[in-house]
C-alpha positions as CSV (number, residue, x, y, z in Angstrom):
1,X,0.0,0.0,0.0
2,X,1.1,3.3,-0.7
3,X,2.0,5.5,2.4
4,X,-0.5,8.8,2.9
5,X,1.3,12.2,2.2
6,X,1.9,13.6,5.8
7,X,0.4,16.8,6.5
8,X,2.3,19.9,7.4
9,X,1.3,21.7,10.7
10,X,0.1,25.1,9.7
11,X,1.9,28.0,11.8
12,X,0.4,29.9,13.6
13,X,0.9,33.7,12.9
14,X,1.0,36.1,16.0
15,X,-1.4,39.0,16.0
16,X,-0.6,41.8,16.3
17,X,-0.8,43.8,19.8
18,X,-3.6,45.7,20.3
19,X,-2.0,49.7,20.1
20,X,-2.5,50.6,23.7
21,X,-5.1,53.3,24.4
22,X,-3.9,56.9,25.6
23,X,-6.5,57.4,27.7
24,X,-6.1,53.7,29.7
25,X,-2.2,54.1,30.1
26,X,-3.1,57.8,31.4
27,X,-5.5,56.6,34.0
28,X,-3.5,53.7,35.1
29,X,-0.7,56.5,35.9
30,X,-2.8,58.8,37.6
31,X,-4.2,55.6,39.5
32,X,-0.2,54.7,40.1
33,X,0.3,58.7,41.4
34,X,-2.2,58.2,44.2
35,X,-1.0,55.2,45.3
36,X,3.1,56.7,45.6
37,X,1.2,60.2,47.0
38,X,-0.5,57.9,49.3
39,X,2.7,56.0,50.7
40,X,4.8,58.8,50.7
41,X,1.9,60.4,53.7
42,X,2.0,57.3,55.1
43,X,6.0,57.3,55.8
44,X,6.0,60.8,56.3
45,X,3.3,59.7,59.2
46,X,6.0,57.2,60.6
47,X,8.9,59.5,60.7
48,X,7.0,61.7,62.8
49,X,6.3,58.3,65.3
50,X,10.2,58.1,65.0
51,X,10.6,61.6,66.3
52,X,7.8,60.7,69.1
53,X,9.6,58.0,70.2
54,X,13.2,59.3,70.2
55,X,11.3,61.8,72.9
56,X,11.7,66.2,73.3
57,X,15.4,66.5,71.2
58,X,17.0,69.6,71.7
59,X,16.9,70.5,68.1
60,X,16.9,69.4,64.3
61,X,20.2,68.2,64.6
62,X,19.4,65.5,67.2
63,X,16.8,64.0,64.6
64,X,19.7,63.2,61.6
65,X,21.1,59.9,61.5
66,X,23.4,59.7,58.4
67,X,24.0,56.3,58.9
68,X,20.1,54.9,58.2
69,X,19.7,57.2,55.8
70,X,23.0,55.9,54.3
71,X,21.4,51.9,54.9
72,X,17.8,53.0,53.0
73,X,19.5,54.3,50.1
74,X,21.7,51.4,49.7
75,X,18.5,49.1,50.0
76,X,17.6,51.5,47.0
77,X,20.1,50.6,44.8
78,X,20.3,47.0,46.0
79,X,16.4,46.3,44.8
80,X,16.6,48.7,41.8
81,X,15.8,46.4,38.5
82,X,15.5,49.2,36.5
83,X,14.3,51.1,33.8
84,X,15.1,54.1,35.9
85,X,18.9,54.3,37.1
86,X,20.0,54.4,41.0
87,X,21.1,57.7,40.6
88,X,17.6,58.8,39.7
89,X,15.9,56.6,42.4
90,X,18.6,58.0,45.2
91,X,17.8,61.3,44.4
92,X,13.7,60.4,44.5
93,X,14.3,59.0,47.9
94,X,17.0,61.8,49.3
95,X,14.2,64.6,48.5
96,X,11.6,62.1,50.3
97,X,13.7,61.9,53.5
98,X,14.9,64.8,53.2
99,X,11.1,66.7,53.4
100,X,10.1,64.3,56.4
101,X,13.1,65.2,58.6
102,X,11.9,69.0,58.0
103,X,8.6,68.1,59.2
104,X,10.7,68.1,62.4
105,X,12.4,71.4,61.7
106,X,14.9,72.0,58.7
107,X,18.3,71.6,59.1
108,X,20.8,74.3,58.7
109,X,24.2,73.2,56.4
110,X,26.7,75.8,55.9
111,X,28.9,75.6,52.6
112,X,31.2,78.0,50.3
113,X,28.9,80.8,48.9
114,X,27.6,82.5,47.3
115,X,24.6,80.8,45.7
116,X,25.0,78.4,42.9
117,X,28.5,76.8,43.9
118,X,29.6,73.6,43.3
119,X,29.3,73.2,47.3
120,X,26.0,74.3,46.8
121,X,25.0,71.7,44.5
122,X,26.9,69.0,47.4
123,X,24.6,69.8,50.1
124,X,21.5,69.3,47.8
125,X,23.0,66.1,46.5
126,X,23.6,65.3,50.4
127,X,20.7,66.8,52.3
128,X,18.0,67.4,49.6
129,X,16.2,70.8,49.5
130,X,14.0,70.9,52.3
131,X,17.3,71.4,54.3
132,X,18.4,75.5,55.1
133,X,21.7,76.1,53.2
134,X,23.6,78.9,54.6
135,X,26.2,80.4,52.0
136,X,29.4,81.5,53.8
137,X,32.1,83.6,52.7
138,X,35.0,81.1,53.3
139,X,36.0,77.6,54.3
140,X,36.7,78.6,57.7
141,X,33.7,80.6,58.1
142,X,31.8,77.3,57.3
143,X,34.0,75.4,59.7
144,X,33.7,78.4,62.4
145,X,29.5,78.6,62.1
146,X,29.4,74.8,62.7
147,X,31.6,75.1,65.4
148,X,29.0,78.0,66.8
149,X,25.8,75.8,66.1
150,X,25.1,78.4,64.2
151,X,24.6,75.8,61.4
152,X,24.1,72.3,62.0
153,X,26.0,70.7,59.4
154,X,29.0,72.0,56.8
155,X,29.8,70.8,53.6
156,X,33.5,71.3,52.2
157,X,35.6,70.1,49.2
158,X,38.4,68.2,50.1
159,X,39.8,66.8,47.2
160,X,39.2,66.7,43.0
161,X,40.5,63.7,40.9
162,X,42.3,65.4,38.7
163,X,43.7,68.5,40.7
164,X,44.5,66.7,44.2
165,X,43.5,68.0,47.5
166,X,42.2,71.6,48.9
167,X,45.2,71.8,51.6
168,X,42.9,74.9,53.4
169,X,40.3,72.0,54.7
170,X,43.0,69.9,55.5
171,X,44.7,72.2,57.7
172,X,41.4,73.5,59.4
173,X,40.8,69.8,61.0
174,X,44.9,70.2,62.7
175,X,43.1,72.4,64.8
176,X,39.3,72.3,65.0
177,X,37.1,69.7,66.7
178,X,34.4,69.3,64.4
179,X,33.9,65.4,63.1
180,X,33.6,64.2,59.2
181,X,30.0,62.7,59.3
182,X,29.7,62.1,55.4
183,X,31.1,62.6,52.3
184,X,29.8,63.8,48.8
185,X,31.6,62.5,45.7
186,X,29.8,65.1,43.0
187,X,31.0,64.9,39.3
188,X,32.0,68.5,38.3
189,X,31.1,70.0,34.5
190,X,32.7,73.4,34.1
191,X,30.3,75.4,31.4
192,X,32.1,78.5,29.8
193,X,29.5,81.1,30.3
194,X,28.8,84.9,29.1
195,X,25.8,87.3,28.4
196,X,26.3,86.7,24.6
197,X,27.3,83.4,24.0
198,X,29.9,83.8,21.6
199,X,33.6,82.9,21.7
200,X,35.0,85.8,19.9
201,X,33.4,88.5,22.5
202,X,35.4,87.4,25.7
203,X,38.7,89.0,26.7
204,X,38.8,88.3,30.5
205,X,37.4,85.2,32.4
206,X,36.5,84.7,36.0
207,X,36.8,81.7,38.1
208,X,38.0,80.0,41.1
209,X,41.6,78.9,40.7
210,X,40.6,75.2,40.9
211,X,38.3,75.8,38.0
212,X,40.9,77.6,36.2
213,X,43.6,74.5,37.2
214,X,40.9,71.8,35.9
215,X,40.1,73.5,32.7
216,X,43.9,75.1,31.4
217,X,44.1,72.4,28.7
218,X,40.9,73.6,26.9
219,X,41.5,77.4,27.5
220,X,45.5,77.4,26.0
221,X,44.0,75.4,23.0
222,X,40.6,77.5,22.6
223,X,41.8,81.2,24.3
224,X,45.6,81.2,24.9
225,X,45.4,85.1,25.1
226,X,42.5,85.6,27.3
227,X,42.8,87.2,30.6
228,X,42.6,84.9,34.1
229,X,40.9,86.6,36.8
230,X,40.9,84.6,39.8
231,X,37.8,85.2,42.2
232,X,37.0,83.8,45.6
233,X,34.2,81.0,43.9
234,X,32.8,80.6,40.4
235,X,29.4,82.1,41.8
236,X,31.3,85.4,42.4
237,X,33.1,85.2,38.9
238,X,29.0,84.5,37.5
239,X,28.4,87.6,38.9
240,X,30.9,89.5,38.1
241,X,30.7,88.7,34.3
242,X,27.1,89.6,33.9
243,X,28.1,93.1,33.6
244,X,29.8,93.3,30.7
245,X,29.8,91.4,27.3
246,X,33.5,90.8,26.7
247,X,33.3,88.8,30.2
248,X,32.9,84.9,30.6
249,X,33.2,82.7,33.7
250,X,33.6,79.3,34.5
251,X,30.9,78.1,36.5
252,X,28.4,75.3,36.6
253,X,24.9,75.7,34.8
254,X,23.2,76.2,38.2
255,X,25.4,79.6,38.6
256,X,24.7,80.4,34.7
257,X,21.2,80.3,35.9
258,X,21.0,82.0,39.1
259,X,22.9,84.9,37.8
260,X,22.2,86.1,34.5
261,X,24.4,84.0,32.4
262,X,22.2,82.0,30.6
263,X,24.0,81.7,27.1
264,X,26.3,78.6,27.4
265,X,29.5,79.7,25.2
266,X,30.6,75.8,26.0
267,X,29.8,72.6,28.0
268,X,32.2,70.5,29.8
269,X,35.0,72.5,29.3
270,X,36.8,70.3,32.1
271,X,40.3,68.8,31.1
272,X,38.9,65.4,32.8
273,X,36.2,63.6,31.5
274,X,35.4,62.1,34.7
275,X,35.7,65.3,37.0
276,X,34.4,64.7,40.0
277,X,35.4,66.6,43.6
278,X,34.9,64.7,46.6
279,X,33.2,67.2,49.9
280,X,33.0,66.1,53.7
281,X,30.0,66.7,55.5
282,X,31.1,68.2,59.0
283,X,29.4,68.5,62.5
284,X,29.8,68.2,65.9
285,X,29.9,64.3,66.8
286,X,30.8,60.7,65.4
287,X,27.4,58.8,64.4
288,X,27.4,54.7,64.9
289,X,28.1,52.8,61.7
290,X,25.9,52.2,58.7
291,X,27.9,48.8,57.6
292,X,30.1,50.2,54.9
293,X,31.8,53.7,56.1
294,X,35.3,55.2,56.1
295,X,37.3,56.6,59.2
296,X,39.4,59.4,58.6
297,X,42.7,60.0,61.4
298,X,45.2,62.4,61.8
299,X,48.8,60.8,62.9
300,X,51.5,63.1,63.8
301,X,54.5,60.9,64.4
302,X,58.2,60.5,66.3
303,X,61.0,62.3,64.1
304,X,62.8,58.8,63.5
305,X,63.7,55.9,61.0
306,X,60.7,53.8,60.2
307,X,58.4,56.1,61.8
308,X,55.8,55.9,59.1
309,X,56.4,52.4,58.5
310,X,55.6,52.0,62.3
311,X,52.1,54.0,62.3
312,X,50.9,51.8,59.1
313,X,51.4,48.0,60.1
314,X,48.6,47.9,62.7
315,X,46.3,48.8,60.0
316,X,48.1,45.9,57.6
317,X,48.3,43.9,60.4
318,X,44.8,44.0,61.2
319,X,43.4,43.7,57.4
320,X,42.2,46.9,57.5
321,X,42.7,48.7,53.8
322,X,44.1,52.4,53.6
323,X,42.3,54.2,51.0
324,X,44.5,57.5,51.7
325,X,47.2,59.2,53.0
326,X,48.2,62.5,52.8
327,X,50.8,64.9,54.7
328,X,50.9,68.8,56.1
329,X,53.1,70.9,58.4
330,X,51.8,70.4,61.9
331,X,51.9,74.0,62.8
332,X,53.7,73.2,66.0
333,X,57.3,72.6,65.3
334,X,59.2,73.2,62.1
335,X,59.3,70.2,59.7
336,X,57.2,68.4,62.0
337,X,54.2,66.8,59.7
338,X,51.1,65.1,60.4
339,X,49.3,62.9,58.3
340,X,45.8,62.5,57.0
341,X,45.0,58.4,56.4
342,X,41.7,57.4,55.0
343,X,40.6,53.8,56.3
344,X,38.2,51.4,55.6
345,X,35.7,50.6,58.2
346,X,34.6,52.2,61.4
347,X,35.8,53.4,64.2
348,X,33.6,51.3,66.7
349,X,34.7,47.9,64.0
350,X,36.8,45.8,66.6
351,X,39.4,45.3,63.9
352,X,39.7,49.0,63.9
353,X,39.9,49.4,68.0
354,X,42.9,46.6,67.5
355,X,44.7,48.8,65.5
356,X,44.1,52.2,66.7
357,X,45.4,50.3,70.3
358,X,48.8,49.6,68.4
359,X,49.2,52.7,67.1
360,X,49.1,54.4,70.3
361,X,52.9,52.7,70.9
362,X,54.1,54.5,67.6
363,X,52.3,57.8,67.0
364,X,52.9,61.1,68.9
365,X,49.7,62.2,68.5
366,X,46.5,60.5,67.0
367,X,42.9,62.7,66.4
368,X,40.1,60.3,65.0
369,X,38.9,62.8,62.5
370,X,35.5,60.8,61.9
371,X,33.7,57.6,61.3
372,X,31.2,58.2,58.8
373,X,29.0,56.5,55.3
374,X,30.7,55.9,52.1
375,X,29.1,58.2,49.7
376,X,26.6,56.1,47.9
377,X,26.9,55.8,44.3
């Protein structure tokens, strides 16, 4: 007998999906808005419980812990599965803490004015915008109102990765007791800013001289004959060049903004593609640790061989990793230094404790600078 043809299976063809409906994917956002506007009440409703049941504080201050708010934005990038990125979602959640701690009272952070600084642009990274920034005149002014409680918290550059550190904040911890309680890494676009916008119109810039340091590259290849005019902060050089239109300054867009200059001549002027300046956050006491912090110390040491080699073993000994070291005049003796070291870990970690015990047999002087969170990315 002759074998029957097999039949072919017949594929199946996918329809097409249905075009969703404007109006549907509008309610069901609106719906979604509630739901976050309704959450967010709820937690604001809990943080005043927290206040209730930390009992009559003193003041703002005594409401800030650093170190959970440093643990809930972790857990923020941890469960982030996108679309949006954990920079986005950290900056959602900063501005939601940040507004239920000022249900309390705001807190008042002191930073290098005038308005629209770089150090500006830290403390909103750091404490959101329902916190009270106070614009100071000067490092040590911020360091000297903290000191007051005049402001509750500073915020002050430390160091930039391509330029290396800002020796005045160093040398303002030899002899003041305020703490580090956080740090801010901020990545740092310098915009080339004037009233008109055009490159041929400027003969004089203004900036601070770390802007002018991190951008020389670009200015000898783009305006080698150009006058540099250093000012006090790039705020004060936005402000100066809105007068006149042979004037630019070298500012961040926030400055451009706040004073005038709102024709960008150029963006990202910066020599470093990946310019970023690292700030402390200062106050007036060490907070517990958050699980993944940095202590910062200041060593001065004995004037003899292997003295260096003497104050960093404990820390080797102990697996404890140094992240940085750096060292200044000590202001008491000539060519007597001290030394800023960076460490892994906190101060309360009993690694740590093992260490710092050691190093009391080797150093002439240690000052535990702070214990405080990592920035988060």
């Amino acid at each position: 007998m002759a074998s029957k043809p097999k039949k072919t299976a017949k594929k199946s063809v996918a329809e097409p999906a249905a075009k969703p409906v404007l109006a549907d994917v509008r309610a069901k956002i609106d719906g979604i808005d509630r739901q976050i506007q309704s959450l967010i009440a709820e937690r604001a409703q809990f943080a005043l419980q927290v206040g209730k049941a930390k009992g009559k504080l003193a003041q703002a201050v005594d409401y800030y812990r650093p170190e959970r708010e440093a643990q809930v934005l972790r857990m923020v990038v941890d469960r982030n599965e996108g679309p949006l990125s954990d920079e986005v979602l950290v900056h959602v959640f900063r501005e939601i803490m940040s507004a239920c701690l000022a249900q309390q009272e705001p807190l008042k952070i002191g930073y290098l004015g005038p308005e629209g600084t770089f150090s500006q642009q830290a403390v909103l990274k750091h404490f959101g915008r329902s916190a009270h920034g106070l614009p100071l005149a000067s490092i040590e002014e911020v360091f000297q109102e903290v000191e007051s409680g005049n402001a509750d918290f500073g915020v002050v550059p430390v160091e930039n990765s391509g330029q290396g550190t800002i020796q005045i904040t160093l040398d303002m911890f030899l002899t003041s007791n305020l703490k580090i309680c956080g740090e801010v890494e901020l990545r740092v676009h310098q915009f080339l800013l004037s009233r008109t916008g055009h490159i041929e119109d400027i003969e004089r810039i203004y900036a601070h001289p770390q802007s002018f340091a991190q951008t020389s590259s670009w200015l000898r290849h783009h305006l080698p004959k150009v006058e540099k005019i250093p000012v006090s902060s790039n705020a004060e050089g936005a402000r100066r060049a809105r007068n006149a239109d042979d004037a630019a300054a070298i500012a961040g867009e926030s400055a451009g903004h706040v004073y005038g200059l709102k024709k960008v001549v150029m963006k990202s002027i910066e020599d470093d593609a990946d310019n970023t300046t690292r700030f402390l956050v200062i106050g007036r006491q060490i907070f517990p640790s958050s699980g993944h912090d940095r202590t910062s110390v200041l060593v001065s040491i004995h004037d003899k061989p292997g003295a260096l080699f003497d104050v960093l073993s404990p820390f080797a000994k102990h697996g404890i990793s140094m992240n940085r070291i750096e060292s200044r005049p000590s202001h008491h003796a000539k060519w007597e230094y001290a030394f800023f070291i960076d460490l892994a870990g906190h101060v309360d970690d009993p690694a740590m404790k093992q260490a710092m015990a050691e190093l009391k047999e080797h150093a002439a002087q240690i000052k535990v600078l702070g214990s405080y969170p990592v920035a988060v990315p």
